[in-house]
Structures are given as structure tokens and as C-alpha cells.
C-alpha positions as CSV (number, residue, x, y, z in Angstrom):
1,X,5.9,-69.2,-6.6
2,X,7.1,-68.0,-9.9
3,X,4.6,-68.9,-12.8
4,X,6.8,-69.9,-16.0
5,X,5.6,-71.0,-19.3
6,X,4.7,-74.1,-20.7
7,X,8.0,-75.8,-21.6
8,X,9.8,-74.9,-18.6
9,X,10.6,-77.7,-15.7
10,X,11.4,-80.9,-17.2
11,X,9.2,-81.6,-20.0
12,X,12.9,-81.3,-22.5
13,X,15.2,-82.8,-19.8
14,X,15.3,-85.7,-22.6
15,X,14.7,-84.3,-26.2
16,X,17.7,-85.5,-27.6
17,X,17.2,-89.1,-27.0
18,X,14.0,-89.2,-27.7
19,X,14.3,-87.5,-31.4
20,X,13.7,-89.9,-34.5
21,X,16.4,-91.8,-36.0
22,X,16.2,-89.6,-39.4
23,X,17.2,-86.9,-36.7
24,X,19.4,-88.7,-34.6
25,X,21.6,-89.1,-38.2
26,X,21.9,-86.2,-38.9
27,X,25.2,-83.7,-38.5
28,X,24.4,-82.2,-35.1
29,X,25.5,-78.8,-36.8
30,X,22.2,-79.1,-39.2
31,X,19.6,-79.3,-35.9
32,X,18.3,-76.5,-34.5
33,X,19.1,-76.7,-30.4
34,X,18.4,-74.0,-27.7
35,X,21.3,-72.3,-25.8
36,X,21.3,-69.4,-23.1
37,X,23.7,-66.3,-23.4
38,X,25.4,-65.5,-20.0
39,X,24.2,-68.8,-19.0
40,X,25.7,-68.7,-15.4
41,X,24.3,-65.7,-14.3
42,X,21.6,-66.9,-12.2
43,X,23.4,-66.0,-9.3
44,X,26.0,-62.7,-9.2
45,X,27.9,-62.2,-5.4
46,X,27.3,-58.5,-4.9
47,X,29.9,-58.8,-1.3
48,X,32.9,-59.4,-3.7
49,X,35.0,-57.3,-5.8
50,X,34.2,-56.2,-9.2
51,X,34.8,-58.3,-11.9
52,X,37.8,-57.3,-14.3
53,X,35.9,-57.8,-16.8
54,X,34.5,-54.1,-15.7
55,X,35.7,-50.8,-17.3
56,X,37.6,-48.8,-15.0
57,X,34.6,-46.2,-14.4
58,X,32.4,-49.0,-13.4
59,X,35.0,-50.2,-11.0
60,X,35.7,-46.7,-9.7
61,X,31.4,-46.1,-9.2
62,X,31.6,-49.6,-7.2
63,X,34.3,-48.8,-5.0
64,X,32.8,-45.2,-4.2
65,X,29.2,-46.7,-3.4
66,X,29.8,-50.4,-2.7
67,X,26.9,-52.5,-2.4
68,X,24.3,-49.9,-3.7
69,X,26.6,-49.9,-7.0
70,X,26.7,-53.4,-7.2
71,X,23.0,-54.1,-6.5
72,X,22.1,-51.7,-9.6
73,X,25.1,-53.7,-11.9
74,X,23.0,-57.1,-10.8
75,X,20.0,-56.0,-12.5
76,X,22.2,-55.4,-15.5
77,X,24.7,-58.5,-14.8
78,X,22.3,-61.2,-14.8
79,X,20.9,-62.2,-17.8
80,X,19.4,-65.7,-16.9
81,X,16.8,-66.8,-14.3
82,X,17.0,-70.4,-14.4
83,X,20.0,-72.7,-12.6
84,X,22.3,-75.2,-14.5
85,X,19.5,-78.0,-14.0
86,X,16.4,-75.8,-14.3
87,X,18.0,-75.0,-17.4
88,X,18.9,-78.2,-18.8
89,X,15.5,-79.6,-17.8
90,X,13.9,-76.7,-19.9
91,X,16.2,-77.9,-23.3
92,X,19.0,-75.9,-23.0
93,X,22.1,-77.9,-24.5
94,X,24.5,-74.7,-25.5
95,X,26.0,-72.5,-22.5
96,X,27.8,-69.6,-23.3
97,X,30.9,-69.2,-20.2
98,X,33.0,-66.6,-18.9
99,X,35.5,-67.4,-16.7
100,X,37.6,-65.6,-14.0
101,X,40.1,-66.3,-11.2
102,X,39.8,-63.3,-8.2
103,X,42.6,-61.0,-8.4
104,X,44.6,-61.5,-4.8
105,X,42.9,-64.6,-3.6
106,X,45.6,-67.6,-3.3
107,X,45.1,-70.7,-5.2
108,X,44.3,-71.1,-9.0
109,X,40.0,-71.5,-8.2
110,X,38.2,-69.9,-11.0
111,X,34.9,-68.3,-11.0
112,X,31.5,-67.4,-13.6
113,X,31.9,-63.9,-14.1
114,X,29.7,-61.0,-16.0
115,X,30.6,-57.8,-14.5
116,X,30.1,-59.5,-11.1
117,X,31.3,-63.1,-10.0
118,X,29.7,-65.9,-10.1
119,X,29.7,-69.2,-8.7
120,X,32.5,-71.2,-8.8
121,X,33.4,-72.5,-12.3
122,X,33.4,-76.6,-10.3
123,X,30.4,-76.1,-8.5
124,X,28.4,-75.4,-11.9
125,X,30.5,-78.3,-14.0
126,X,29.2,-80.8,-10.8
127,X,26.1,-79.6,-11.9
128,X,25.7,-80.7,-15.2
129,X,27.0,-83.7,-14.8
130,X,24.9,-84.6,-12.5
131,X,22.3,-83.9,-14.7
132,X,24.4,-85.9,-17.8
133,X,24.4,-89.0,-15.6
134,X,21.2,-89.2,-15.2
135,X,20.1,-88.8,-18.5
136,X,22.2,-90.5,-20.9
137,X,21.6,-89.6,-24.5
138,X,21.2,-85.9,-23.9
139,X,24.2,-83.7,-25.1
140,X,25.9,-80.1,-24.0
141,X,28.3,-77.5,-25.9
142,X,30.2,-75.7,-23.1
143,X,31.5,-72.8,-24.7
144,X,34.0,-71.1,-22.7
145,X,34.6,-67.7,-25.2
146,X,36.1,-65.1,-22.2
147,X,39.3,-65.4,-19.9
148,X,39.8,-62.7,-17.5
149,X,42.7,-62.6,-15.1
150,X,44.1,-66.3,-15.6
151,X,47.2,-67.1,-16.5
152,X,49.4,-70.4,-17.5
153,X,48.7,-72.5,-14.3
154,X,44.9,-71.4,-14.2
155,X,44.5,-72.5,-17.9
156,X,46.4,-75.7,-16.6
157,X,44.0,-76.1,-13.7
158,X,40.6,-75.6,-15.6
159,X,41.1,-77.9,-18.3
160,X,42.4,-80.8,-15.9
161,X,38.9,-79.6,-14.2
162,X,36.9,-80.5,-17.4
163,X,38.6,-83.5,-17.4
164,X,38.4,-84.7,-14.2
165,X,34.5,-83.9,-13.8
166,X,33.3,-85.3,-17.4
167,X,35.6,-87.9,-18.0
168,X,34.8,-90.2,-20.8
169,X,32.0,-88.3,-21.5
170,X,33.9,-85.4,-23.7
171,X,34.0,-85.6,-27.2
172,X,37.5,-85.7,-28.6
173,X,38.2,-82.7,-31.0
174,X,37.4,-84.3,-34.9
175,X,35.9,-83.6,-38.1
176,X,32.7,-81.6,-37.4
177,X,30.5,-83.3,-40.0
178,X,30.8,-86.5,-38.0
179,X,29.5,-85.2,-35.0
180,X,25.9,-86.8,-35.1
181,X,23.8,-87.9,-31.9
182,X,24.3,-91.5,-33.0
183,X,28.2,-91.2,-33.2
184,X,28.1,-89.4,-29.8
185,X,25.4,-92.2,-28.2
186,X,28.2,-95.1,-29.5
187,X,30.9,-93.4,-28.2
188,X,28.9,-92.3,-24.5
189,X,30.2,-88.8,-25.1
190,X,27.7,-86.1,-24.1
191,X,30.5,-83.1,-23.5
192,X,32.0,-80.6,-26.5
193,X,34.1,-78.3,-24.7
194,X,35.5,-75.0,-27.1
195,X,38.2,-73.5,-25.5
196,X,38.9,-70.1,-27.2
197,X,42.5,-69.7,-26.0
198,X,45.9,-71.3,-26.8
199,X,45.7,-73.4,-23.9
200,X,43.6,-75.5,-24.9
201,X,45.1,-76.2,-28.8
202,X,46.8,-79.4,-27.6
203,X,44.3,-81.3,-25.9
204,X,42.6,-83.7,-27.8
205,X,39.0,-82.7,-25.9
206,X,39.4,-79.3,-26.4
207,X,37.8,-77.9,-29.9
208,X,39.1,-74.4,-31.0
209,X,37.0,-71.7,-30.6
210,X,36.9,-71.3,-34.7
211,X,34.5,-74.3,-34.8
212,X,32.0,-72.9,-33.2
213,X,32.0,-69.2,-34.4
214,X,28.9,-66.9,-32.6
215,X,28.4,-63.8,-34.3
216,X,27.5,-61.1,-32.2
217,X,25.0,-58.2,-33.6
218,X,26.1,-55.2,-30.2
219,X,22.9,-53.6,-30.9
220,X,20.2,-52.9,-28.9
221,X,17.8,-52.3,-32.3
222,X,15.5,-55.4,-32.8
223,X,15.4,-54.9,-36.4
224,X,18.4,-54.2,-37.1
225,X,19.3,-57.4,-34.2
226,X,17.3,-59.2,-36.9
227,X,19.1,-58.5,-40.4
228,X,22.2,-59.1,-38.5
229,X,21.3,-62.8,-38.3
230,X,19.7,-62.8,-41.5
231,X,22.8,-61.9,-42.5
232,X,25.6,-64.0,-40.6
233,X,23.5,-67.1,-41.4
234,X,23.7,-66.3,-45.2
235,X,27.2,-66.2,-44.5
236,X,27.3,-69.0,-42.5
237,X,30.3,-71.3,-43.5
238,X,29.2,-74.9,-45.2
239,X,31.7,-76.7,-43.7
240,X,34.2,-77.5,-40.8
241,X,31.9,-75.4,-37.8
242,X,28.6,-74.8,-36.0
243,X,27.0,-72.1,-35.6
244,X,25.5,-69.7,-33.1
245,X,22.7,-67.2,-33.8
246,X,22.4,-64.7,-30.8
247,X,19.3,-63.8,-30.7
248,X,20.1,-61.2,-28.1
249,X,20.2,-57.4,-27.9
250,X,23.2,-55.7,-25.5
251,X,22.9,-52.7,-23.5
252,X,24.9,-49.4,-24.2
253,X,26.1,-46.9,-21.7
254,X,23.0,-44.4,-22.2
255,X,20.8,-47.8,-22.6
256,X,21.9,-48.6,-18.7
257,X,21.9,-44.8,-17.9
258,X,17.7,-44.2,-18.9
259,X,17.0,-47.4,-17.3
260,X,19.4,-47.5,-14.6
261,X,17.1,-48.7,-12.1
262,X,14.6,-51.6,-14.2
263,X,17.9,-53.5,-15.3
264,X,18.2,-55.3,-18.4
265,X,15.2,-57.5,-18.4
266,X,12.5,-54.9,-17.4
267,X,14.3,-52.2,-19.7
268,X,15.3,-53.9,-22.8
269,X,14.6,-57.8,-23.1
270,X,10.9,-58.1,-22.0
271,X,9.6,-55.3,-24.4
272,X,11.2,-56.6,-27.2
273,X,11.2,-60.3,-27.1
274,X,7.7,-60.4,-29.3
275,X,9.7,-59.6,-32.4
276,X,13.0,-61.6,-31.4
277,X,11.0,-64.7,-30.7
278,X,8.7,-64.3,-34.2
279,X,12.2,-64.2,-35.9
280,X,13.1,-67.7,-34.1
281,X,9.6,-69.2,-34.8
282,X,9.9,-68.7,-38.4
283,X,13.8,-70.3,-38.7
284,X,14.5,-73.7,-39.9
285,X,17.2,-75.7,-39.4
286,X,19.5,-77.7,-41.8
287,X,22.6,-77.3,-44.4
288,X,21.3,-73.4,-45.4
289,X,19.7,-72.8,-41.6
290,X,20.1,-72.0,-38.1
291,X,21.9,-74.2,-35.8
292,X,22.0,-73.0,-32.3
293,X,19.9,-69.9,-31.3
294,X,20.6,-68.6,-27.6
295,X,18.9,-65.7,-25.6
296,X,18.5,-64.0,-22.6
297,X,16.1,-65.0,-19.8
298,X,15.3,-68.1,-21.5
299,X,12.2,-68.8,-19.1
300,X,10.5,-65.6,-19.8
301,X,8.5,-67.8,-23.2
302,X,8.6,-71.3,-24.5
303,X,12.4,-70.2,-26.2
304,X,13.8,-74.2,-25.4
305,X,10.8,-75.6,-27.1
306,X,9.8,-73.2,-29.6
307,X,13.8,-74.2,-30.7
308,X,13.5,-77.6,-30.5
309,X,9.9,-78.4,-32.5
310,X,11.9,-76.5,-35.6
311,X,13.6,-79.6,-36.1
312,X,10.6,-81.0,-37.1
313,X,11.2,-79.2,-40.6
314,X,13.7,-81.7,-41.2
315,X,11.4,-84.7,-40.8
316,X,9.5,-84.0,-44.4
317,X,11.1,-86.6,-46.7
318,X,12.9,-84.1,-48.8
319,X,14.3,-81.2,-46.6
320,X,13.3,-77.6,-48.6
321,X,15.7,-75.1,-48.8
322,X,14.9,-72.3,-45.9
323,X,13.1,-69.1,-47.9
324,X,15.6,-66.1,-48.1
């Protein structure tokens, strides 16, 4: 069996409800909470098609030599270890979710999809409600940021999914500001659902994709990974969104060509996570600080908890402004 880190298995499954009431006050946009990037990506099907989320070029290399292809596009696909629950039981409370129906297959289903697809979108939403019903106070941001191959009646048919598997539970779409743990405890809503398309602007329980902006470095530079986020949080607007630092470094073609056959956590994430996760440690939440952090691999340290205990920053009786 796998060892993983302290902070890992269900040690966070409630730190939510049991943070102090100071906390619990607060704007949730001024905690700092753990997300995962890719978050569904436990688990890539390498016996169907290529995703068309894929350049042409990849899809041409898969179709030439099939499976062998596709098993060296896993280890550059996947970019989590941990399931829905293993995840949710480590901390995590952001997922970032791509979304795809299969080209030629009847019916409106829609799957996870990064470069490969995934499970089915239902299977993983079953998931974490599951997991939300049995632990009442804890809260999730579902962020679904990429559409591939859906048109009008998919749209139609995965937003009456969210409804019909959360229910009560999602938050209706409102002032940002409001949005603390105590508001969302009264109300028994533990879903926000941001739904970056048009689709979704009509709904009252689906929040644009503009309040929840996630600005994304496409390096694969550690430092300069780093002043990006410096940066983007300096920038970071004061009102009307949360915020997403991704701590995360992406792959170029000649990164995936030199390490072809270690994939993307061997190659690029494992050597420099050191100097991504001494930039997290030294963050602090708040009105001038991070909000939500995600990464890849999220078991590979203590990333959920390391996030989590910086909200203890915000428990001195007058918060300090974070050091620039």
C-alpha cells in the first residue's frame, strides 16, 4: 500500500465545521481553502477516443499507435492521485472541472475529460454528495471552467444534473461578500457551482465564471510560476469575486517531448514542489491575501493542511496586513 503524508485520509474530512466562530464569520473569499487542478483525473479510459480537447497532432499520433499513445498521454493526463472522497477527506473543498460529451455516442451523457475521458460527470457529482451528506457543515466550489463538444441540450442536461443531485444544498448566485460559513450553515447550502458559459446566466444556482476568476501563470519556470502569483494576488480585485491562485506549473511540447516517458509528475511536479509549496507556506489569507490555492497531485505533501492551518493568521485579534 501507498504511504502518503500526514494529512492525507480523513483527518480534514470536517475542517470547516470545526473552525472558530471568528472564522466561521468571516467572507469565505478572505479564508485560505485547498483545491486540486484537474481534480477528476484520478482515473483517464485509455480504450476510448481522444478527447477533443486534443490538438489535432495528438489525435493523429493516437490514432496511428492507439493504446501505446494513449498510455504515454496518461502519464501526462492525470494530474491527481486521490478520488472525489479521498480528496475531500484530505481538505480539498475547490475542484477545478472539465467537461465533455463523446462525439458519436447517442444521448446527451457527459464525461471528465483532460486530453483523455474521464468518468462520467454523474458518477463523480454522486460522489460528493455522498460525502456532503454525511458531513454537514463542510462546503465545495465546483468550478466547471472548460466545455468541449456540448451543445444547447447538453448544457440543458448538465445543469438539471447539478440540480437534481445537490438539491437544496446549492447556493443561489448573490452578493459575494455575504457568502460566510455561517450564512451557508443557516441556509444548509454546501454547493457553489460557476458555470463559465452562457448557459448557465439564468439560473439562479449558477454563479458566472467572473466571480471566481483563476489566473493561470503557462509556465513551467518555478520562479517565474511564483512572481506570477505574487503578482495576480496584488491585483487581486477587492470586491465582487474569489480568487484562485494556481500554484501549478504546465507542460510544453518539448517539456512532454524530453520526458516523454516519466509523465508529468516524475518530470516536472515532484522536483519542483519544494519551492511551490515554501511559496504556499509563507501566504496568508485575508482582504490583501490568498484565497484558494490548488495544485497538482495534492497527496504528494501535506498541501490540504499546510492550506488550511494559514487560516490561523486570521485568528490574532487584529489581522496584519500580508508583507509584500
Amino acid at each position: 500500500m501507498k504511504t502518503r503524508p500526514a494529512g492525507i485520509g480523513n483527518v480534514n474530512a470536517d475542517w470547516m465545521g470545526s473552525l472558530p466562530s471568528k472564522l466561521s464569520a468571516m467572507p469565505l473569499k478572505h479564508l485560505a481553502v485547498p483545491g486540486s487542478h484537474d481534480s477528476f483525473t484520478f482515473w483517464v479510459d485509455v480504450h476510448a477516443p481522444v478527447a477533443p480537447d486534443q490538438k489535432a497532432y495528438v489525435k493523429y499520433l493516437a490514432t496511428m499507435f492507439s493504446v501505446l499513445a494513449k498510455k504515454v498521454m496518461v502519464k501526462w493526463s492525470m494530474t491527481q492521485n486521490l478520488t472525489f472522497k479521498e480528496q475531500l477527506d484530505a481538505g480539498i473543498r475547490y475542484f477545478d472541472l472539465r467537461v465533455s460529451s463523446k462525439p458519436g455516442e447517442p444521448g446527451n451523457e457527459i464525461y471528465f475529460i483532460h486530453g483523455l475521458f474521464g468518468h462520467k460527470v454523474r458518477d463523480g457529482l454522486i460522489e460528493i454528495n455522498s460525502f456532503l451528506g454525511r458531513h454537514r457543515k463542510e462546503v465545495v466550489f465546483l468550478d466547471f471552467n472548460h466545455y468541449y463538444a456540448m451543445d444547447v441540450e447538453h448544457h440543458v442536461y448538465l445543469i438539471r444534473m447539478l440540480q437534481e443531485v445537490f438539491g437544496s444544498k446549492l447556493c443561489t448566485n448573490r452578493v459575494v461578500e455575504s457568502i460566510t460559513l455561517d450564512y451557508l450553515w443557516e441556509k444548509k447550502h454546501q454547493v457553489i457551482v460557476f458555470y463559465h458559459h452562457p448557459s448557465g446566466q439564468r439560473n439562479p444556482v449558477m454563479w458566472p465564471g467572473t466571480k471566481i476568476p483563476a489566473p493561470w501563470a503557462n509556465t513551467t519556470h518555478p520562479n517565474k510560476l511564483i512572481q506570477f502569483l505574487e503578482t495576480t494576488l496584488r491585483e487581486r480585485a477587492k470586491h465582487g469575486s474569489f480568487h484562485v491562485s494556481q500554484a501549478i506549473l504546465t507542460p510544453r511540447v518539448n517539456t512532454v517531448a524530453k520526458g516523454l516517458v516519466w509523465g508529468l509528475r516524475n518530470y516536472l511536479v515532484e522536483r519542483n514542489l519544494p519551492t511551490i509549496m515554501s511559496w504556499v507556506e509563507a501566504q496568508r489569507p485575508g482582504v490583501d491575501g490568498v484565497n484558494i490555492i490548488t495544485s497538482d497531485f495534492v497527496d504528494l505533501t501535506d498541501f490540504a493542511n499546510i492550506v488550511i492551518k494559514l487560516n490561523n493568521h486570521l485568528l490574532l485579534s487584529e489581522q496584519e496586513p500580508k508583507p509584500r
